[in-house]
C-alpha positions, -999 to 999 in steps of 0.1 A, spaced: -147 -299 295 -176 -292 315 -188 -306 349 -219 -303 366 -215 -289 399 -229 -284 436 -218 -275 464 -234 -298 491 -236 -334 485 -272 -331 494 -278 -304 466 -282 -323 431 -267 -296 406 -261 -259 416 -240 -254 379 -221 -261 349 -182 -255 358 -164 -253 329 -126 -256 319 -111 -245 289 -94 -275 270 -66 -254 256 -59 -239 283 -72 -258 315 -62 -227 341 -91 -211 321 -122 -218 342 -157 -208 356 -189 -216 360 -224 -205 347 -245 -184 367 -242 -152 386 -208 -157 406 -181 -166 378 -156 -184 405 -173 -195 434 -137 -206 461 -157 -240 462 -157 -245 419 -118 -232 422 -106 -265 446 -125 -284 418 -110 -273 389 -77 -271 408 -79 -311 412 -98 -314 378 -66 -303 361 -41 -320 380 -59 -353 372 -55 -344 334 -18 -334 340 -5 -364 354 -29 -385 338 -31 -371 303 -74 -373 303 -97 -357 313 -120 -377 344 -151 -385 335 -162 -377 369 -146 -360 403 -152 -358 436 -138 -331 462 -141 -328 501 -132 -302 521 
């Protein structure tokens, strides 16, 4: 599943983060830093949504 991805709600698209449907602990995201900590606390919620809700969301939303 991939998501695009920014950091600031300001900044349009800063990546692709993508998770691994097989095995959705498998993630990252394109460009030069893999795992930024900000992607990780998306991907963490991305994946909890598809646990207890058996989908994946079509779209997410995270603040810190």
């Amino acid at each position: 599943m991939s998501y695009e991805y920014a950091v600031d709600q300001d900044v349009i698209w800063a990546g692709v983060l993508t998770i691994d449907r097989a095995d959705p602990t498998l993630w990252w995201v394109d460009g030069p830093e893999r795992q930024p900590p900000a992607a990780a606390a998306i991907a963490f919620k991305v994946r909890r949504r598809f646990e207890s809700a058996g989908e994946w969301p079509e779209r997410l939303s995270f603040q810190a």
